[in-house]
Each structure stands twice: as C-alpha cells, then as structure tokens.
N, C-alpha and C positions, 0 to 999 in steps of 0.2 A: 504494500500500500504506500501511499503518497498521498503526505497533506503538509497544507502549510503553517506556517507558526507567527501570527501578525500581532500585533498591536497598539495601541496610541495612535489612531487614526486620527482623531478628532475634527470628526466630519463638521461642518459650520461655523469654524474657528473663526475668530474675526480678529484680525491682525490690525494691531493701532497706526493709526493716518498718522500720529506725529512721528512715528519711528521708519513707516512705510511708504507714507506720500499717502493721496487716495485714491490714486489708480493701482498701485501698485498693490496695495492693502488688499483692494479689491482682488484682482487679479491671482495673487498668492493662498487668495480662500478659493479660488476655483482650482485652482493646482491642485490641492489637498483629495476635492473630486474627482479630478481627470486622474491621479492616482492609484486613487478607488479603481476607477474606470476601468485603469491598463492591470490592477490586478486581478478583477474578474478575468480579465482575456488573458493573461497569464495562466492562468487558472482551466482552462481550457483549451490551450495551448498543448500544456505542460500533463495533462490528463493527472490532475490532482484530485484525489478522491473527498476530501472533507478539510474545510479551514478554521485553523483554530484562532478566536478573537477576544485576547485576555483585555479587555478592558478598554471605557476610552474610544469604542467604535464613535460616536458623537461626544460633538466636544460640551453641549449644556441640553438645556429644555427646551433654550431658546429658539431652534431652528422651528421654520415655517412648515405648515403642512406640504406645502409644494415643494420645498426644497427634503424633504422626507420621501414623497413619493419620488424625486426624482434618484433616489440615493435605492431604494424599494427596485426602482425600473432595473437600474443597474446589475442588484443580487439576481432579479430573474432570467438576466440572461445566463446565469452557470449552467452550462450545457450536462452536468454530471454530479458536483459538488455541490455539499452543504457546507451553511457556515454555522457552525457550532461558538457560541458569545456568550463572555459575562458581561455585565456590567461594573465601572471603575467607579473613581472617584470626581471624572468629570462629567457620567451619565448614570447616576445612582436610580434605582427603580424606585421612586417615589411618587406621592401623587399627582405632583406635573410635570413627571417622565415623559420627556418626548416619545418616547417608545406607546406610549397609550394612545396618540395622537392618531394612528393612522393601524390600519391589519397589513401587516407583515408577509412577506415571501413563504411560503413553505420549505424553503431551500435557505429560511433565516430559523435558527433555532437560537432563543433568547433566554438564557437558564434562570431560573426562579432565584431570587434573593435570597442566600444562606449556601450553606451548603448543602450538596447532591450530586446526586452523579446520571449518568448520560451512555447510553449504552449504542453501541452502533455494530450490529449484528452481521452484518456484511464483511466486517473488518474484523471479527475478533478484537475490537478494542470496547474498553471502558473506560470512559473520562469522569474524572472527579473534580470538583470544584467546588469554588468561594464565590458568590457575586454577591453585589453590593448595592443597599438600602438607603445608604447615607453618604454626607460628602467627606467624611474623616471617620477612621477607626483607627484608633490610636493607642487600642490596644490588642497586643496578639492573638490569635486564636489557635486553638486545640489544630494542630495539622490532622487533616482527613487521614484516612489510612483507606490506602487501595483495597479496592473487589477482593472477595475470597474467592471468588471464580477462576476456575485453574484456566490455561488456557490464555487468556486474553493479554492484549497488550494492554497496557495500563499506564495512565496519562493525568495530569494533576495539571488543570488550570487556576492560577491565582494574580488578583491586580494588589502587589503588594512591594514593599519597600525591603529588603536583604542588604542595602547598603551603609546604610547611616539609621540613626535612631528619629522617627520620623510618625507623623501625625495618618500616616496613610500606609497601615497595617505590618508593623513592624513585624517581621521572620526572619530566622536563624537558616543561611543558606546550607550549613553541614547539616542541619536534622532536615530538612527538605529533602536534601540528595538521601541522606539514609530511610525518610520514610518509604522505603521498597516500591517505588514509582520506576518504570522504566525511562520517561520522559517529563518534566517537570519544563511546563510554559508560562512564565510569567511576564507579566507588562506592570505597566508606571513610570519605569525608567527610557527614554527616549534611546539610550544607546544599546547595540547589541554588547552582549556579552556573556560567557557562560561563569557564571559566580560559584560553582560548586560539579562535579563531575553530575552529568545529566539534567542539570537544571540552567537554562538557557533566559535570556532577556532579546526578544527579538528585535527590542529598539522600536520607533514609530519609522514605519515608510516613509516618511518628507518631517526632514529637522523642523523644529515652530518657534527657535528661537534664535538670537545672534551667538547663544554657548552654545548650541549644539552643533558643531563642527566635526567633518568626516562623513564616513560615508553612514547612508541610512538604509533600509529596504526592513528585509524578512527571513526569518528562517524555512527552507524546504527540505523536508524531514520524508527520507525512503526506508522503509525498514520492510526487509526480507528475510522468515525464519530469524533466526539469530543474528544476523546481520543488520546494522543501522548507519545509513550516511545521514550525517545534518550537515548544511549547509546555506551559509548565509548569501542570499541574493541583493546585491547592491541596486535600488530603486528609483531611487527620488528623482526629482524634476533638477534639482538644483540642490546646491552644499553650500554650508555659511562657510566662511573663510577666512582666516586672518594674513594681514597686509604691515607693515609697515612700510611706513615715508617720511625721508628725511626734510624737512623745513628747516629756513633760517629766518634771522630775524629783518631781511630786507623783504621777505616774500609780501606778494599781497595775497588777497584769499582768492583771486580767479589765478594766480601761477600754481597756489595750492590745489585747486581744484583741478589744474590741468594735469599735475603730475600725479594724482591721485589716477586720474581719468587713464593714465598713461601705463600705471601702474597694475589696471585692473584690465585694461586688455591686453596685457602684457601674460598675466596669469590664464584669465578668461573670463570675459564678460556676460556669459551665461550664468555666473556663481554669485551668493550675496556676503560680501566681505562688512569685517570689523576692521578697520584700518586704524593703526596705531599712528598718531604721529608724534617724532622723536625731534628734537633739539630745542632753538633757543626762538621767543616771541621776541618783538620787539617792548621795549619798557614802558607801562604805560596805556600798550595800545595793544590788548590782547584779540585775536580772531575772530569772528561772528563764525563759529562753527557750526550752530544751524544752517549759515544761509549757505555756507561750501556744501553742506549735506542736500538741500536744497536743488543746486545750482546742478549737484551730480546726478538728483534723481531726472528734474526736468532732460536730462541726456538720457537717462535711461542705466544709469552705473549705478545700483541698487546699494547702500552701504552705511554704517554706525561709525560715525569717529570715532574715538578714545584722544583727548587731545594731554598726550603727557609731555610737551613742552617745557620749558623754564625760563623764564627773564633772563636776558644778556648780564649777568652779575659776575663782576669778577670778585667772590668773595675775599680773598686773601688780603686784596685792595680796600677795600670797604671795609673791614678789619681795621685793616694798619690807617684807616684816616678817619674810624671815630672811637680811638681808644680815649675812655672815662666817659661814655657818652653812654646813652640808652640801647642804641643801633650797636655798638660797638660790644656792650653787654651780653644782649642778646648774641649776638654772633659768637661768640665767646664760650658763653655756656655750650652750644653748641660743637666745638673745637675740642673743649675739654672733653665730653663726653664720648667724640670719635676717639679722641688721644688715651682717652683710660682704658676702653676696651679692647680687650684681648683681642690676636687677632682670630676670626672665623668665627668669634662668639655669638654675634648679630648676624640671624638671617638677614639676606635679602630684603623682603617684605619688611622687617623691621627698620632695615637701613633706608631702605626706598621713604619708607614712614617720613621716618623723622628729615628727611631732604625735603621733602613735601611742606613739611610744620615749617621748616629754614626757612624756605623761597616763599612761601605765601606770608609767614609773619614779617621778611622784609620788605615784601610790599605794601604791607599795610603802613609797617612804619615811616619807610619813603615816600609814600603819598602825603605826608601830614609837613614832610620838609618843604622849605622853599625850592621855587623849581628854579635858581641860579643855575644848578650843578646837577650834574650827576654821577655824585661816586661810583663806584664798581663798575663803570661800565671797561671792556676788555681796552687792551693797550689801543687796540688799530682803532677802533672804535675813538679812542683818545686824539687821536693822531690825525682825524678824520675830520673830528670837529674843533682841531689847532687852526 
C-alpha cells in the first residue's frame, strides 16, 4: 500500500497586507489552494491508496461556505483515495466549526473529537488517533495504544507539540516511538522531521511564514510485507529565504532597493526572502525601511527586511573626546565590561545585545548635543568635511 503523510495545510489562511502588500497577500492565500489542488492530482498520479491529514487541514471557522465547497470540489476529484483527518489547533470541532458548515466528500473522512480509531479493511491497517475540540490543550494525554488485532499495520495520528514545552499538546517523542505503532504521523510543526525512530513530522506543504525557510511538501509512505520506504516529497509553490546586503552610509533607499532587487534575482525571484541588511546608516538620518519594502513589492521582489545597520560611530574617538563627560561615561562602562570578560564567555546573542544597548543609547544621547560637531564620526569621514 501507498499513502500519504500531510499536514498544516491551512486552507483560508489570510496573510497580513502590511507584511505582504494586498495583492500579494491575496495571491499567497490562493497558492495555499492551488497546492491542495496539485496534491489531489499527485494523489492520483502516484496511485496512493489513502491520505493521512494530522491536523490544521483549515486554517479557522472563518472560511466562506463557497470557498468550502470549493476546497469539497477538489477532494472529489480523488480518483481512488481517501483522506482520513483530525482536527488541530487551528480547526478544533467546535460549535462554529467550519466543518459543520457544509456535507463533506465521502472520500473526506473527519475523525470525531477525542480519541479512536479508524479501520480501513482493504489495507490491513488500523489508524489510531487524537482530534481536537478546543484551541489549546496544554496538557498531555494518556498515549492510545494500538489495535490488538494481529495482522494489521498500525498507524497513530496526532496534532501535537514533541518539541518544546508548549500550550498545544505536549508529548514525549521516545514513548510515542515505543508505544508499539508501526508509523507515528504527527502535525503542528510546519517543518518535516523524524523526532524519534518511526515517528515523523510531515511539515505543512507551503511554508506560512518568513521563519519557515527550506524546503516544504509531505511525507509518501510505501510499505510492503515487512518492508517500508518513507519519503519526503518536496512541494511548495515557493520557499522563504534569507538574503543579506551590504549598505553604507552614502546609500539612498532607491540604491538600496536596487541592490536588494539585484540580489534577489541573482538567487531567484520566484522565492520570498528575509533580507538582512549589514553595515553602517548614515547619522541622524536612518532609512524608511517600509517604503524600500514597499518600492520592492510594487516590482514584484516579495521580501521582510531585518535592518541591522549601525550609525557611522567611530567609538574609540568618541571615547577619547568626552572623557568626564556623560557620553564618555556611558561608553566607558561599556569598554570595561568587554575588557573584564573572559574571552568566549559571552555568547554571541549576548554580545550582539549589548552592541545594540551601545549604539542606540548613543544616539539618544547625541541627539540632545548641539549639532556644531560631530564626534565619532570615522577618520575619512573627518577628512571629508575638513
């Protein structure tokens, strides 16, 4: 037999206009469908006998009845396959469950809230599962324990959290794997990953947000007599991606936007990038970083700044020309506190910190100076305005 292993679909999603533009936003919720789309027709391409849907098939209640039946039309076309579905934490079967809204596929099998199991007699398998009532459970539950039925393949659907300590169904992924399951499917987590021997995360088919970077699709699971291949089919319409570009502090924001723009079809502009940018602003007069974000979507280069820049300060200068002074203080403590510690003792993150606390506290305080001067700034820069 042959089926497959999906979830976090979240049919309806509606992507934010400030982060996406409103075309785009748009757009990127129909992707989510056309995905759907192309996995039915994989689905019978591929002559896959039954697909498993841990959770998260709809992303709320909110969807329209039209856009229901059109998601309904889609399931009917599976020329062979069922789709066997729990419900997660962002389509709980409650009283205004989208799911009530409209009569479902035959070929859509929607498992009852709690746990049970699901038997599919053609296959020799028995599916056991969790589905969900509410929009957090936060705390563990009793793991099911497979069919006593000798014979059968045995399958454990769950929309639950194995990574982190977490409001949406905390599980121990070593007692999952030892609950004598031949195949453990779980969803909630958007990345594929196997957290424990036989117990798999098939990731969401189309990443939903700008962390979810890498590839996305589904697990397709072949098991003959004793033998099993799983395998991850890579999906999506598109991948989030991370970018870095270098700026200085002469740029204006349509040079930055061009090298951005340069940057991203340089990788590929089919993809939606996080782009980092790295060096110095000019003093004073920091970016309008919406409107570069802006300026790329109106092109059509889909993408989130991160703007980690820093003021033109040559601190060492700036130092040595306000010792006894406030500015001079402040810099100071800072100085000490690199010089005391050991070296490797400060991560990263912890160093990066307090660089961040330096450069914005000195801006704040050189804002308040007269603007005769301006100390710190680099030699050429000095040299520049002799």
């Amino acid at each position: 037999m042959r089926f497959l292993h999906i979830s976090d679909l979240h049919l309806g999603k509606t992507f934010p206009v400030s982060r996406y533009g409103q075309q785009f936003a748009h757009r990127r919720r129909q992707e989510l469908l056309d995905t759907f789309s192309r996995l039915i027709d994989f689905a019978n391409q591929n002559q896959v006998d039954f697909i498993l849907c841990c959770g998260d098939f709809l992303n709320s209640e909110e969807l329209r009845v039209e856009e229901l039946r059109n998601i309904n039309a889609m399931i009917e076309r599976l020329e062979h396959a069922v789709i066997v579905a729990i419900s997660g934490n962002h389509d709980p079967q409650t009283k205004n469950s989208a799911y009530q809204k409209i009569d479902w596929s035959k070929r859509f099998y929607l498992a009852a809230p709690g746990s049970g199991r699901v038997a599919l007699s053609a296959y020799r398998t028995i599916i056991t599962y969790h589905s969900w009532d509410q929009k957090e459970m936060p705390e563990p539950i009793e793991i099911p324990k497979p069919s006593t039925q000798s014979g059968q393949y045995q399958i454990l659907m769950l929309h639950a959290d194995v990574l982190t300590k977490s409001r949406y169904l905390p599980l121990d992924a070593q007692k999952l794997s030892g609950a004598g399951f031949d195949y453990v499917a779980l969803g909630h987590i958007h990345k594929m990953q196997c957290v424990a021997p036989n117990v798999y995360y098939s990731g969401s088919p189309e990443p939903l947000d700008f962390g979810e970077s890498g590839e996305h699709g589904f697990m397709m699971v072949d098991v003959e007599g004793e033998r099993r291949r799983v395998q991850f089919v890579p999906f999506s319409q598109r991948e989030y991606r991370q970018l870095s570009v270098q700026v200085w502090e002469n740029d204006s924001e349509m040079s930055i936007s061009d090298r951005i723009a340069s940057a991203i079809i340089r990788e590929d502009p089919h993809h939606i990038y996080t782009v980092t940018l790295e060096g110095n602003y000019p003093l004073g007069a920091r970016w309008n970083i919406e409107k570069i974000e802006d300026d790329l979507r109106y092109k059509e280069y889909f993408c989130s700044i991160e703007d980690k820049t820093r003021p033109q300060y040559d601190i060492d200068a700036l130092y040595r020309e306000n010792q006894g002074n406030l500015i001079g203080d402040f810099i100071g403590s800072f100085l000490r506190r690199e010089s005391g510690a050991e070296n490797g003792e400060k991560l990263d993150a912890e160093r990066e910190l307090e660089e961040k606390a330096l450069y914005y506290g000195l801006e704040a305080l050189l804002s308040q100076r007269e603007p005769q001067s301006n100390p710190g700034l680099d030699n050429k820069q000095k040299r520049e305005e002799g």
